[in-house]
Predicted model as a PDB file, atoms N, CA, C, CB and O in Angstrom, pLDDT in the B-factor column:
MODEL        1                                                                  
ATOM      1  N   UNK A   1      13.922 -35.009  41.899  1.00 52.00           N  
ATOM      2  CA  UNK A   1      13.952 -33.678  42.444  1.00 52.00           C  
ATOM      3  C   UNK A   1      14.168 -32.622  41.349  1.00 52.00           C  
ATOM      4  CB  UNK A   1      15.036 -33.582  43.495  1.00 52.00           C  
ATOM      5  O   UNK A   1      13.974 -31.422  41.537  1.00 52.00           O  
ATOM      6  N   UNK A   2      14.564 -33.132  40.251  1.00 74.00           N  
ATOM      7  CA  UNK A   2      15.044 -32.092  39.290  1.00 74.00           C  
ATOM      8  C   UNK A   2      13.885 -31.484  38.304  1.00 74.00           C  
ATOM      9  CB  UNK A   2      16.201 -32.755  38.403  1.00 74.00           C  
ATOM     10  O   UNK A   2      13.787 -30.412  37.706  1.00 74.00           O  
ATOM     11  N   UNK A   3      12.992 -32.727  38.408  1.00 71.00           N  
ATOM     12  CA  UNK A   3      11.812 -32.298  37.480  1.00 71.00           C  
ATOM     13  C   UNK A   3      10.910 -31.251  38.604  1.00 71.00           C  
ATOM     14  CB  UNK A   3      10.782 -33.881  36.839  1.00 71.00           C  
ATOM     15  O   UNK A   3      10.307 -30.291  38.125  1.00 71.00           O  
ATOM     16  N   UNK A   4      10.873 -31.473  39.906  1.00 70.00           N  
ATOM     17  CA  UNK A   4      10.216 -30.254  40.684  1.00 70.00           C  
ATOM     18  C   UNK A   4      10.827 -29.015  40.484  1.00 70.00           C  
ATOM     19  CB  UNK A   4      10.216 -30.432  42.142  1.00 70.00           C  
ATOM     20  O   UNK A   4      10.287 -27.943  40.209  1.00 70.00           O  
ATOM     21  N   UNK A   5      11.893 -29.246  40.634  1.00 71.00           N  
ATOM     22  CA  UNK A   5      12.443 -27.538  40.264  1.00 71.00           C  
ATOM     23  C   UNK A   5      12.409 -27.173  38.996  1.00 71.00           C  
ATOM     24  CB  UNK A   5      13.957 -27.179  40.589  1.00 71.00           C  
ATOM     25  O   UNK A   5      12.861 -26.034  38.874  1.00 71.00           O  
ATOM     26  N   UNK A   6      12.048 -27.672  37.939  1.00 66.00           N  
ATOM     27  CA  UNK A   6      11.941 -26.982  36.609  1.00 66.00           C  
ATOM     28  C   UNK A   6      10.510 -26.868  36.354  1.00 66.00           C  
ATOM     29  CB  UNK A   6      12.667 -27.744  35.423  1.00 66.00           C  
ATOM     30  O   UNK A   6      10.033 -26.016  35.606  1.00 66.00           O  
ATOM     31  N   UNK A   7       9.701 -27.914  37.114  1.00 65.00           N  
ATOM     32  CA  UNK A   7       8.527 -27.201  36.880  1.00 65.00           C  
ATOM     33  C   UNK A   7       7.551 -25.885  38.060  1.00 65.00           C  
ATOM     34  CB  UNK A   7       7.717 -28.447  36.604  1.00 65.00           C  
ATOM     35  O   UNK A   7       6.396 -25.497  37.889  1.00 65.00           O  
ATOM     36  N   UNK A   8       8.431 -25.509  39.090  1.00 66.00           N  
ATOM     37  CA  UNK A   8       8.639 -24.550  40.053  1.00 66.00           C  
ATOM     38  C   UNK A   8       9.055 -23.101  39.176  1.00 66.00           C  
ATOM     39  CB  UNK A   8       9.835 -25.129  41.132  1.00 66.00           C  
ATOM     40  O   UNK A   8       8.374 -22.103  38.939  1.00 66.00           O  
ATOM     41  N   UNK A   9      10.616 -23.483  38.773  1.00 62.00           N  
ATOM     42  CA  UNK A   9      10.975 -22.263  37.706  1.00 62.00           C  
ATOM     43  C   UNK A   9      10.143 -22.321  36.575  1.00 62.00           C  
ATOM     44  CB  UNK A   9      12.469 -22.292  37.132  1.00 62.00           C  
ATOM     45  O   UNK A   9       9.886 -21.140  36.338  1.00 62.00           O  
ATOM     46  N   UNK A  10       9.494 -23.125  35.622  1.00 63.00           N  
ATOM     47  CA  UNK A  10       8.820 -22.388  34.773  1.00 63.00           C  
ATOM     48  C   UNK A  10       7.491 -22.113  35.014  1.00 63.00           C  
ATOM     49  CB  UNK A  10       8.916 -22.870  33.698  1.00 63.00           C  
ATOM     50  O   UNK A  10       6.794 -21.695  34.090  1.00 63.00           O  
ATOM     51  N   UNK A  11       6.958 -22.311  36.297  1.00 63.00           N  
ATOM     52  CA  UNK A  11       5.535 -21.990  36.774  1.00 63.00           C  
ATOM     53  C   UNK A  11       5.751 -20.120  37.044  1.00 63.00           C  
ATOM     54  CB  UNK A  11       5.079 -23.102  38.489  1.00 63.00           C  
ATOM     55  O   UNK A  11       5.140 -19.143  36.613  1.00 63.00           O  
ATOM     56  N   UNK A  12       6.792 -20.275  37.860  1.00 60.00           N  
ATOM     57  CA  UNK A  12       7.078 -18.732  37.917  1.00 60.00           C  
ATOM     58  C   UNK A  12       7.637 -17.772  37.233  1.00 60.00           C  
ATOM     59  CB  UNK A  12       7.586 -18.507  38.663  1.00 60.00           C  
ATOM     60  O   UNK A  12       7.662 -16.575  37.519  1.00 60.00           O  
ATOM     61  N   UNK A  13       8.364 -18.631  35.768  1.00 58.00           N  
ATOM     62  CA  UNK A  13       7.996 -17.390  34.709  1.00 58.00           C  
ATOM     63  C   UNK A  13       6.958 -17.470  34.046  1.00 58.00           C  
ATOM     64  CB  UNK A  13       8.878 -17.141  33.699  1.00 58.00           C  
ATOM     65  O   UNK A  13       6.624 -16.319  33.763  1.00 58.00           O  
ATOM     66  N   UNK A  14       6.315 -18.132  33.672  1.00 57.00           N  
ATOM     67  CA  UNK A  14       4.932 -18.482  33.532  1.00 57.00           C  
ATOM     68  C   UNK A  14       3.914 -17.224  33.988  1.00 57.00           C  
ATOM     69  CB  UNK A  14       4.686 -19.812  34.428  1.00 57.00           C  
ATOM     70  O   UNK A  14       2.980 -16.691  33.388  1.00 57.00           O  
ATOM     71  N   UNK A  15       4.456 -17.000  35.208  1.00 57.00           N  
ATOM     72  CA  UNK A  15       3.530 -16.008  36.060  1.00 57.00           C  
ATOM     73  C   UNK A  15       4.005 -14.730  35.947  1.00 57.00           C  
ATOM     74  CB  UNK A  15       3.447 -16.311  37.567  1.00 57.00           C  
ATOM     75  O   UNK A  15       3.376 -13.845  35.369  1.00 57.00           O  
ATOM     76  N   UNK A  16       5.215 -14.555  36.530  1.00 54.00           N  
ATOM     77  CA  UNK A  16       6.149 -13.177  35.798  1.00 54.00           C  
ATOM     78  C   UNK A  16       6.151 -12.900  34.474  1.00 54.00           C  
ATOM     79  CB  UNK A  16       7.623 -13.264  35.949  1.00 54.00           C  
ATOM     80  O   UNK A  16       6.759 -11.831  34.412  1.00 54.00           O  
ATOM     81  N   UNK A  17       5.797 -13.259  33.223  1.00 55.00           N  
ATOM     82  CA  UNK A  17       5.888 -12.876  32.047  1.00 55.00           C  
ATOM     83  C   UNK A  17       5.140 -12.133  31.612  1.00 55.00           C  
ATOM     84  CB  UNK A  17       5.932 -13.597  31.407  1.00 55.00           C  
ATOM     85  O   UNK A  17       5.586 -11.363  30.762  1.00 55.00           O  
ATOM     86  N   UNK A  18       3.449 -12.006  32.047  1.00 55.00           N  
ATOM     87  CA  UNK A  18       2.618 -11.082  32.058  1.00 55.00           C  
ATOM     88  C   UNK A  18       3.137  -9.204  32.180  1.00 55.00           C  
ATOM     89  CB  UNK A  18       1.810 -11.636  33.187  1.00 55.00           C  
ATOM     90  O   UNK A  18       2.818  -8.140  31.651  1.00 55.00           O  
ATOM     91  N   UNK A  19       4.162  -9.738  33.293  1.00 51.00           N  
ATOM     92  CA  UNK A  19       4.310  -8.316  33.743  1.00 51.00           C  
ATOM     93  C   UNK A  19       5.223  -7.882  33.235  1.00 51.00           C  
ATOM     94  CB  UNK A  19       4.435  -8.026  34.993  1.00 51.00           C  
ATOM     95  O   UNK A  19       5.048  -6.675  33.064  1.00 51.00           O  
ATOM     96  N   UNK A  20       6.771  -8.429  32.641  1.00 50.00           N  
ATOM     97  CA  UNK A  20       7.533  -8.015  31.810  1.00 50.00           C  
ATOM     98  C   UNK A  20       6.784  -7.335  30.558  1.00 50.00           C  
ATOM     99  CB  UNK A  20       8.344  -9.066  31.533  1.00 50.00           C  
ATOM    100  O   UNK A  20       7.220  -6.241  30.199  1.00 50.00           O  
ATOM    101  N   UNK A  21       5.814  -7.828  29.938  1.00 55.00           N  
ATOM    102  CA  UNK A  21       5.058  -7.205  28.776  1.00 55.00           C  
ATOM    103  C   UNK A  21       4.514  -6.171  29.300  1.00 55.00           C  
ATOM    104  CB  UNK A  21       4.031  -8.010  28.091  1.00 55.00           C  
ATOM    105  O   UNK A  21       4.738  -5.114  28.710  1.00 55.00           O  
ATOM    106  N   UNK A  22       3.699  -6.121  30.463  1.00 55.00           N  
ATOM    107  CA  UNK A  22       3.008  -4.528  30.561  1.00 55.00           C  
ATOM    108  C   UNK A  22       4.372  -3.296  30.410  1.00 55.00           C  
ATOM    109  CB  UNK A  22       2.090  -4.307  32.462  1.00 55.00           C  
ATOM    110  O   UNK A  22       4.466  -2.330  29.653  1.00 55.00           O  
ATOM    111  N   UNK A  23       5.179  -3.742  31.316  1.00 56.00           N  
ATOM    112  CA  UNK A  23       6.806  -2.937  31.541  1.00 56.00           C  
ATOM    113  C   UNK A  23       6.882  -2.365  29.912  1.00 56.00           C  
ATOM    114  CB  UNK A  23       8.528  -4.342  32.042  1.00 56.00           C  
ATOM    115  O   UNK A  23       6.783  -1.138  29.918  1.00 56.00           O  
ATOM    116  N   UNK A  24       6.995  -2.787  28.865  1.00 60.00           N  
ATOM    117  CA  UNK A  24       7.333  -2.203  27.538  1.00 60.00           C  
ATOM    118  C   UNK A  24       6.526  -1.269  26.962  1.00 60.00           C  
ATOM    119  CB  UNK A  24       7.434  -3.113  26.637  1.00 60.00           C  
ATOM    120  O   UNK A  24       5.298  -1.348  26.984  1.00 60.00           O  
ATOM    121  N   UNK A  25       7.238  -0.255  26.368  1.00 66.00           N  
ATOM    122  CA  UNK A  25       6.171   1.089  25.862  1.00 66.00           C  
ATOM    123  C   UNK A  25       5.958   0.878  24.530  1.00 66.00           C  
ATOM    124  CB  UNK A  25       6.785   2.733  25.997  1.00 66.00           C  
ATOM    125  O   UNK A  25       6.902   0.707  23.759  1.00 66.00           O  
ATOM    126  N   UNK A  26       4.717   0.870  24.146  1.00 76.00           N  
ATOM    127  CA  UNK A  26       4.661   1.082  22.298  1.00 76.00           C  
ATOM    128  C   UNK A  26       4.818   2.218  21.962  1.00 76.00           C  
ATOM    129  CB  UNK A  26       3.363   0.768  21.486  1.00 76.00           C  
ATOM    130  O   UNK A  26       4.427   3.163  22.647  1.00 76.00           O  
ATOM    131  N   UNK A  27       5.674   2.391  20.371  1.00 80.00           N  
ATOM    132  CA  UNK A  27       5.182   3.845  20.529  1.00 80.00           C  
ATOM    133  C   UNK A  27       4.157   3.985  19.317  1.00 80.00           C  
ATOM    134  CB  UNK A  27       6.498   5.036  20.446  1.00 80.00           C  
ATOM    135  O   UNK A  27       3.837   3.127  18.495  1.00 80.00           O  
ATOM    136  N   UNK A  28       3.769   5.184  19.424  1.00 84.00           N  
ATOM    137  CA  UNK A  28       2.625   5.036  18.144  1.00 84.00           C  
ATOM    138  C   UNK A  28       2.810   5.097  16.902  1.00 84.00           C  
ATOM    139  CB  UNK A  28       1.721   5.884  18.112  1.00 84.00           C  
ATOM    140  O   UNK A  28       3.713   5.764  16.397  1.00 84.00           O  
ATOM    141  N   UNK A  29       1.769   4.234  16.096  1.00 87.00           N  
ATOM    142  CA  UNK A  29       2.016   4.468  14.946  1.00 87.00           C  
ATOM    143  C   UNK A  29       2.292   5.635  13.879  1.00 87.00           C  
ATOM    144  CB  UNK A  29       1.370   4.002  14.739  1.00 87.00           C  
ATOM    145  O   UNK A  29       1.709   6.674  14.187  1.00 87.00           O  
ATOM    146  N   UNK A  30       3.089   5.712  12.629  1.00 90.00           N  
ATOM    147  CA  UNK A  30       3.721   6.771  12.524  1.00 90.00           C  
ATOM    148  C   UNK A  30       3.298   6.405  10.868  1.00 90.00           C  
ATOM    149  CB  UNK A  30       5.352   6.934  13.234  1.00 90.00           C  
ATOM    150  O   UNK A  30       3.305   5.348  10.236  1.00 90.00           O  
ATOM    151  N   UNK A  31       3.049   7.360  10.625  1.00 89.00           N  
ATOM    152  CA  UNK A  31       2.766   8.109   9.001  1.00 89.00           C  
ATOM    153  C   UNK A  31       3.226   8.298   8.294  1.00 89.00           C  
ATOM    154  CB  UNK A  31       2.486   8.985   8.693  1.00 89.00           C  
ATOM    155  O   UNK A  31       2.265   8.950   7.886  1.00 89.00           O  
ATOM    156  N   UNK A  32       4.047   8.431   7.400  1.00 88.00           N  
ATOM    157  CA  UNK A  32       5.185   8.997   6.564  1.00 88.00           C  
ATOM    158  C   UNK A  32       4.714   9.401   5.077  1.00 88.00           C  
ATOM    159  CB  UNK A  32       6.380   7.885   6.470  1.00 88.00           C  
ATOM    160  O   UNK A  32       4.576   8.659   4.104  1.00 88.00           O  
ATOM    161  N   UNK A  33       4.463  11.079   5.202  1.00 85.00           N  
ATOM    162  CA  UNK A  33       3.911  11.487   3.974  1.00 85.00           C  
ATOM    163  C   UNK A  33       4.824  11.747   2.926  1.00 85.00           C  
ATOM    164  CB  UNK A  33       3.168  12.570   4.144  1.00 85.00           C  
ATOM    165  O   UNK A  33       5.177  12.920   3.043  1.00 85.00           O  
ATOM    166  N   UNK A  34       5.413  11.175   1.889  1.00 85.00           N  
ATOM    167  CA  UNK A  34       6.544  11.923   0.851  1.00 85.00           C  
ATOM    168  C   UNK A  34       5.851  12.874  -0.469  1.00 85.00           C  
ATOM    169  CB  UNK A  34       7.563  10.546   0.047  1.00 85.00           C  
ATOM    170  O   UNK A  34       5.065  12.423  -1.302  1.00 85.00           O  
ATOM    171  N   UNK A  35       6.312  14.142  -0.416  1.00 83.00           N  
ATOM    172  CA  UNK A  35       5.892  14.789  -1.574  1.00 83.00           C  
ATOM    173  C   UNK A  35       7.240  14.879  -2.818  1.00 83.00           C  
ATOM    174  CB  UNK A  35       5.334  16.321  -1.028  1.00 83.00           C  
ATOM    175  O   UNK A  35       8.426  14.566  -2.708  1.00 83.00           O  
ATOM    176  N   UNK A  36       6.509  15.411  -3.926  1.00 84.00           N  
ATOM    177  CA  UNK A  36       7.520  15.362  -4.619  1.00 84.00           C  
ATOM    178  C   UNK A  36       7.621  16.753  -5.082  1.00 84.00           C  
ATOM    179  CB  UNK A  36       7.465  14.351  -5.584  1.00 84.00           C  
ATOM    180  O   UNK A  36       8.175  17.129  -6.115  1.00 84.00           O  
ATOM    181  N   UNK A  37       6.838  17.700  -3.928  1.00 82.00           N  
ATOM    182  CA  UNK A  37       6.788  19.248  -3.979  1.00 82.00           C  
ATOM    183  C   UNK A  37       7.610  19.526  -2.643  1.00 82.00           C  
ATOM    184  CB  UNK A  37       5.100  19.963  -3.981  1.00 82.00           C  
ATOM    185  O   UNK A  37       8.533  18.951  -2.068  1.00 82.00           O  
ATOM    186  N   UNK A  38       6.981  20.477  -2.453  1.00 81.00           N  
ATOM    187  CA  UNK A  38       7.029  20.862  -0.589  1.00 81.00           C  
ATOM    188  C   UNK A  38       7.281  19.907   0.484  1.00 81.00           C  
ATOM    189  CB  UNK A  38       5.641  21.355  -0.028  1.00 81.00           C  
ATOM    190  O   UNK A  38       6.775  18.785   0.436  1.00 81.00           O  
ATOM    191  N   UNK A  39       7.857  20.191   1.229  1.00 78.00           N  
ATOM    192  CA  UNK A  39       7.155  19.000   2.417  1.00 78.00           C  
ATOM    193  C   UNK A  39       5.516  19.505   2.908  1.00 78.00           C  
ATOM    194  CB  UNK A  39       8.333  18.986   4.170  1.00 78.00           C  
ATOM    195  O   UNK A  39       4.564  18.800   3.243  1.00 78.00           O  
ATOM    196  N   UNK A  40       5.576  20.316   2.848  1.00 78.00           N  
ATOM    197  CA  UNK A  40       4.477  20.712   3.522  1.00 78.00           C  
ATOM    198  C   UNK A  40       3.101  20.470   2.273  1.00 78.00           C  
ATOM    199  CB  UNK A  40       4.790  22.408   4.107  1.00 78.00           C  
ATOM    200  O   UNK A  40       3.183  20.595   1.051  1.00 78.00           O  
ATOM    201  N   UNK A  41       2.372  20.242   2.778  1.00 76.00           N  
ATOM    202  CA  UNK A  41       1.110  19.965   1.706  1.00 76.00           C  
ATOM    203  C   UNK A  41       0.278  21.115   1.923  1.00 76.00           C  
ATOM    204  CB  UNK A  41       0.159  18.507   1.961  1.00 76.00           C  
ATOM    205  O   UNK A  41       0.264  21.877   2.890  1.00 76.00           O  
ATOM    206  N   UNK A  42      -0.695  21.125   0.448  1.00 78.00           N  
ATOM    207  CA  UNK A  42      -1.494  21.784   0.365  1.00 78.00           C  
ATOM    208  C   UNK A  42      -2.772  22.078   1.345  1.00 78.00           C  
ATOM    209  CB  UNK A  42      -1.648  21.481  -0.566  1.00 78.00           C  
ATOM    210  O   UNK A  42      -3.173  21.060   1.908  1.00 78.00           O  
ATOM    211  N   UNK A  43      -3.391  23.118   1.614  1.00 78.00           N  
ATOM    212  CA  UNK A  43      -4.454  23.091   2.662  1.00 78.00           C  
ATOM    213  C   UNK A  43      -5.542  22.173   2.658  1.00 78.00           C  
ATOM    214  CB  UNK A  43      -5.030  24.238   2.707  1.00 78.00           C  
ATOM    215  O   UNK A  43      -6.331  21.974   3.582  1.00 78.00           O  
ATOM    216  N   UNK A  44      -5.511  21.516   1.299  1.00 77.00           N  
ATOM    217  CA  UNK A  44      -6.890  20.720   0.794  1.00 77.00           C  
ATOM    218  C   UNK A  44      -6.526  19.460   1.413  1.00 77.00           C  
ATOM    219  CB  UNK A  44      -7.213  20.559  -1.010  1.00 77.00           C  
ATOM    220  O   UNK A  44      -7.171  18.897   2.298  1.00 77.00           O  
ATOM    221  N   UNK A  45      -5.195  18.962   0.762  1.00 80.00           N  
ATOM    222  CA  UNK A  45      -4.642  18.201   1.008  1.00 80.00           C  
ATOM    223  C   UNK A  45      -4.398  17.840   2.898  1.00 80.00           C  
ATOM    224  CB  UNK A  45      -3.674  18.537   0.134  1.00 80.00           C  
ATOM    225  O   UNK A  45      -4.842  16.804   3.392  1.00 80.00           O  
ATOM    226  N   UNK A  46      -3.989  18.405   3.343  1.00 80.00           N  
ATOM    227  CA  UNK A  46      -3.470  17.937   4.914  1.00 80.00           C  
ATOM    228  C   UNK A  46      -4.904  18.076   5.432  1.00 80.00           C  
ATOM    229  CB  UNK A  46      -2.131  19.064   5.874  1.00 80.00           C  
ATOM    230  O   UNK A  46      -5.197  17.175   6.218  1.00 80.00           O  
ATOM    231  N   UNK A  47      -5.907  19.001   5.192  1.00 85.00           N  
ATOM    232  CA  UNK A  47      -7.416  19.277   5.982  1.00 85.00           C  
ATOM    233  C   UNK A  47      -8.041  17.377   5.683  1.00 85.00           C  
ATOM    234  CB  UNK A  47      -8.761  21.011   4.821  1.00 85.00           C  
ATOM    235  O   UNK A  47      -8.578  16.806   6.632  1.00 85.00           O  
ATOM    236  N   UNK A  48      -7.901  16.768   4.573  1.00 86.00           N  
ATOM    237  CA  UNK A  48      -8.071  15.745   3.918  1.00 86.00           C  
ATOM    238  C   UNK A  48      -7.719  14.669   4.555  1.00 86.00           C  
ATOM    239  CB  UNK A  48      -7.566  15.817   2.886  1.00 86.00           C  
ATOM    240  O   UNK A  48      -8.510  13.803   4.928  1.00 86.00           O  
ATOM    241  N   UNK A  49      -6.123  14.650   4.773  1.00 86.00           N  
ATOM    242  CA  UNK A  49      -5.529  13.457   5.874  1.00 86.00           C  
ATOM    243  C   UNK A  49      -5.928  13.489   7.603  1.00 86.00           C  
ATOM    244  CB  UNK A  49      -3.752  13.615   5.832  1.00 86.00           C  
ATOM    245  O   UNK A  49      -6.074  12.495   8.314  1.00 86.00           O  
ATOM    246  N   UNK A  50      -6.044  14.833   7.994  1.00 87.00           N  
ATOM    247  CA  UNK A  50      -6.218  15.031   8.806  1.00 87.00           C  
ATOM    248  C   UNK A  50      -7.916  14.478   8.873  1.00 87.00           C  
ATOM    249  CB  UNK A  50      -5.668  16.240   8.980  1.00 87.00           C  
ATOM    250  O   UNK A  50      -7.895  13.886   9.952  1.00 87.00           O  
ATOM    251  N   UNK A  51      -8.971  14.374   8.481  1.00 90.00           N  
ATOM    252  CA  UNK A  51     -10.514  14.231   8.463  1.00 90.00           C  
ATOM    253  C   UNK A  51     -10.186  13.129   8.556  1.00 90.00           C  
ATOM    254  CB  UNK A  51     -11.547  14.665   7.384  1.00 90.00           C  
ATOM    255  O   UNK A  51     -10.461  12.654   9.658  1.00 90.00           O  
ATOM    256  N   UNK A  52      -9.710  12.474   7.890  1.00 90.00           N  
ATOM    257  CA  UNK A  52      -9.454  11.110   7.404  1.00 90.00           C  
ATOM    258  C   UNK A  52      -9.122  10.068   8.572  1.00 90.00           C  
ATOM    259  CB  UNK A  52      -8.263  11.166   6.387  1.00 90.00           C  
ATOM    260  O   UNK A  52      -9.737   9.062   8.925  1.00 90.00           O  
ATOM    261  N   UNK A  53      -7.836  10.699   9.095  1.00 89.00           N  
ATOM    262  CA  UNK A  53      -7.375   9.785  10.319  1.00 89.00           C  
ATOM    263  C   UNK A  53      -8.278  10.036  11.782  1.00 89.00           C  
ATOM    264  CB  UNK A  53      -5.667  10.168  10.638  1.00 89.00           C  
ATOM    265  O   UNK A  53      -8.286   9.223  12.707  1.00 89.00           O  
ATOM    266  N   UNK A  54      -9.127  11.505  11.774  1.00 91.00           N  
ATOM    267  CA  UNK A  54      -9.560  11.462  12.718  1.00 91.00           C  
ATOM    268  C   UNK A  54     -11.079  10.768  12.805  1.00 91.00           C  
ATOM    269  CB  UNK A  54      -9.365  12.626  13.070  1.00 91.00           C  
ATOM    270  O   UNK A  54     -11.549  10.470  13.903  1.00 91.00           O  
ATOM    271  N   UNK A  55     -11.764  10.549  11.638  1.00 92.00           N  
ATOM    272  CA  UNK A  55     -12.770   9.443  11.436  1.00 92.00           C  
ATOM    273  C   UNK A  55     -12.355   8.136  12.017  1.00 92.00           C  
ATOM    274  CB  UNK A  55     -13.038   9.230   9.973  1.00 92.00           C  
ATOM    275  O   UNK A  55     -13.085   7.434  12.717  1.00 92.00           O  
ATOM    276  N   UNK A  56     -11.066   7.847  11.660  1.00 90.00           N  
ATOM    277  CA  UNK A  56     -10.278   6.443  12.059  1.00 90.00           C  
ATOM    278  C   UNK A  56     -10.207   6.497  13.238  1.00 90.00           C  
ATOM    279  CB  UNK A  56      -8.892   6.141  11.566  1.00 90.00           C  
ATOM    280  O   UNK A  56      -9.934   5.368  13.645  1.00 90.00           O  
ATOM    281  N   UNK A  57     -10.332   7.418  14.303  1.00 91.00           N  
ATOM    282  CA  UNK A  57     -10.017   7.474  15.634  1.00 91.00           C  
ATOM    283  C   UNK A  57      -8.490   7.691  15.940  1.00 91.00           C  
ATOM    284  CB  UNK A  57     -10.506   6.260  16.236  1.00 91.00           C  
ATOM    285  O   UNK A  57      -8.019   7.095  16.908  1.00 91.00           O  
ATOM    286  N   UNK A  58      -7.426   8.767  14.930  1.00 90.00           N  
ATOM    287  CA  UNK A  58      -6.574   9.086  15.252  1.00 90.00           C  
ATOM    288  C   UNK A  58      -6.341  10.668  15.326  1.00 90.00           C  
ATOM    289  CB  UNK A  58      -5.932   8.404  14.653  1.00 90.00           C  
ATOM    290  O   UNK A  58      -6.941  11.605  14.799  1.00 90.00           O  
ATOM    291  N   UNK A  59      -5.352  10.611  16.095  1.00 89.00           N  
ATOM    292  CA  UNK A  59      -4.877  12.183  16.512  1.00 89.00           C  
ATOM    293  C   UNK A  59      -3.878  12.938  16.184  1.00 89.00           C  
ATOM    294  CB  UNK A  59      -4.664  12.334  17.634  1.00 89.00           C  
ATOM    295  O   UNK A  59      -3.517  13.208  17.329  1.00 89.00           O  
ATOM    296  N   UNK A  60      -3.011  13.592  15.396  1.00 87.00           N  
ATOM    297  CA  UNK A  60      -1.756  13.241  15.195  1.00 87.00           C  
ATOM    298  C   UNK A  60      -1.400  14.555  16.719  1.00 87.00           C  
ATOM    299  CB  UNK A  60      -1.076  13.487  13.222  1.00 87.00           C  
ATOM    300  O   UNK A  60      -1.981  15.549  17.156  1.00 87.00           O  
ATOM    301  N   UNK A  61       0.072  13.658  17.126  1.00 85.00           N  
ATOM    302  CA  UNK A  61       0.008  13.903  18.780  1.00 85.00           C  
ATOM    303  C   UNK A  61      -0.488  13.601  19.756  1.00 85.00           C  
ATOM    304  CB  UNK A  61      -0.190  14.647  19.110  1.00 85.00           C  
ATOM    305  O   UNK A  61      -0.136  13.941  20.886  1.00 85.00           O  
ATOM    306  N   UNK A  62      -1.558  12.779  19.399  1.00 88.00           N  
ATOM    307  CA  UNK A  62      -2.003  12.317  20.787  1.00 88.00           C  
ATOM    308  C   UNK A  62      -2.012  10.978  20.249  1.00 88.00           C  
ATOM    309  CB  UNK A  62      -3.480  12.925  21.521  1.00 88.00           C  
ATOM    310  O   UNK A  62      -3.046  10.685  20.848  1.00 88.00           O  
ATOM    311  N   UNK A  63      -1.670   9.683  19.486  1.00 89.00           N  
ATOM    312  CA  UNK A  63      -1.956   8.731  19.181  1.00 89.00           C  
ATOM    313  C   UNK A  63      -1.792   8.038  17.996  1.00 89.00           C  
ATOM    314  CB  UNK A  63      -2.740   8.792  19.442  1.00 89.00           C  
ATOM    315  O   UNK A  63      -2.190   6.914  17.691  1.00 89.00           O  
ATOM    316  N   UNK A  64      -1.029   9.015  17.240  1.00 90.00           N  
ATOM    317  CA  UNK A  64      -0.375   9.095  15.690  1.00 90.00           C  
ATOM    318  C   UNK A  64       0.759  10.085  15.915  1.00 90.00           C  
ATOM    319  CB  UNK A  64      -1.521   9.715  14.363  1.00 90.00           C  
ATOM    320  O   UNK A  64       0.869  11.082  16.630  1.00 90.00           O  
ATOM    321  N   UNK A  65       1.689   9.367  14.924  1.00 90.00           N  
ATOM    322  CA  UNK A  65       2.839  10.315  14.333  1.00 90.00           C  
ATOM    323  C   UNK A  65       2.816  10.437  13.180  1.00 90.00           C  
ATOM    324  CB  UNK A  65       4.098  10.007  14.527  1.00 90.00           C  
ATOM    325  O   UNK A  65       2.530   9.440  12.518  1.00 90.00           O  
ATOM    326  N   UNK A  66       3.051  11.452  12.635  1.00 87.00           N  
ATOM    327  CA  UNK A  66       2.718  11.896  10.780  1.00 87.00           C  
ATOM    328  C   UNK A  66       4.109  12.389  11.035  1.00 87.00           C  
ATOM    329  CB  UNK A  66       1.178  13.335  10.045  1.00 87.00           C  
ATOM    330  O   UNK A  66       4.340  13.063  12.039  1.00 87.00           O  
ATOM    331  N   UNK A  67       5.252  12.019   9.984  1.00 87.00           N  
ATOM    332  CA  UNK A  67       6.517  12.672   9.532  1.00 87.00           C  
ATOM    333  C   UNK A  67       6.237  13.136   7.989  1.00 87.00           C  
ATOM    334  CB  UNK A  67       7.851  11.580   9.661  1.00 87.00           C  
ATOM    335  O   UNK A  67       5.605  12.450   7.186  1.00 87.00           O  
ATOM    336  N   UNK A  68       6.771  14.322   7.730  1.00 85.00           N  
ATOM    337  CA  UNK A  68       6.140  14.748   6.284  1.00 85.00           C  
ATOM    338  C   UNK A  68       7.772  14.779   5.747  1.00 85.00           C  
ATOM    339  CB  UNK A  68       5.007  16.545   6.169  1.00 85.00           C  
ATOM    340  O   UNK A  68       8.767  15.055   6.417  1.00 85.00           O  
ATOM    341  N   UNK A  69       7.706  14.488   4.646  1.00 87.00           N  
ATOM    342  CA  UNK A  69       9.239  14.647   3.600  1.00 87.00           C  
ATOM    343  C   UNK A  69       8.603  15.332   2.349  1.00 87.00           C  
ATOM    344  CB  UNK A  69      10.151  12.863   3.011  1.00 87.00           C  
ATOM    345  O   UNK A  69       7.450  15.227   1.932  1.00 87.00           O  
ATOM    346  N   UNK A  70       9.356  15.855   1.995  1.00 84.00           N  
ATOM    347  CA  UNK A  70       9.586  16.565   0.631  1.00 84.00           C  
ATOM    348  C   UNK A  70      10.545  17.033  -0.510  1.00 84.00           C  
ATOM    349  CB  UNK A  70       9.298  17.325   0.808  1.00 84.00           C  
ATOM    350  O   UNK A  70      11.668  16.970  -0.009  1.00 84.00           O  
ATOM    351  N   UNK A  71      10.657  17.483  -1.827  1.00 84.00           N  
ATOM    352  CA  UNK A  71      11.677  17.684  -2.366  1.00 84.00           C  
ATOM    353  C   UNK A  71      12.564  19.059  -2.184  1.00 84.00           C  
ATOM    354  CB  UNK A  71      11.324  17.442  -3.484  1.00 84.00           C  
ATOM    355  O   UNK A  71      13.684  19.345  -2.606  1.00 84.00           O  
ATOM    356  N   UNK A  72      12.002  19.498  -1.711  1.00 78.00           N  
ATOM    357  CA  UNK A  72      12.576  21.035  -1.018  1.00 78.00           C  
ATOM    358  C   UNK A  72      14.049  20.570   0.098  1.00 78.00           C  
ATOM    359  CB  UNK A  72      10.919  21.937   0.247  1.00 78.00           C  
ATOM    360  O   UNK A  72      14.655  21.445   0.717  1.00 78.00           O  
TER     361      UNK A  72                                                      
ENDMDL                                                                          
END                                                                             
């Protein structure tokens, strides 16, 4: 009787586990620009990353996070 009930309980997490995974949020991937100027980059520069990731099929805000650091 003992082997029915363990293979009962792991049939039904078996089956429930699918849905624990949908339940979890990713969050999106995130960027991390360091300058050793500004944080903020040049117009050439950010117009540049920005072309760049959106060729890649990213957004920053809708599907990317870019954090910028600097020496300022």
């Amino acid at each position: 009787m003992r082997r029915r009930e363990f293979i009962a309980f792991a049939g039904g997490a078996a089956a429930a586990w699918p849905l624990a995974i949908r339940g979890q949020q990713t969050s999106p991937p995130l960027i991390g620009v360091l300058s050793s100027g500004p944080a903020k980059l040049r117009d050439d520069q950010s117009d540049g990353l920005t072309r760049g990731l959106n060729e890649a099929g990213f957004a920053e805000g809708r599907n990317l996070a870019v954090l910028y650091r600097g020496a300022d």
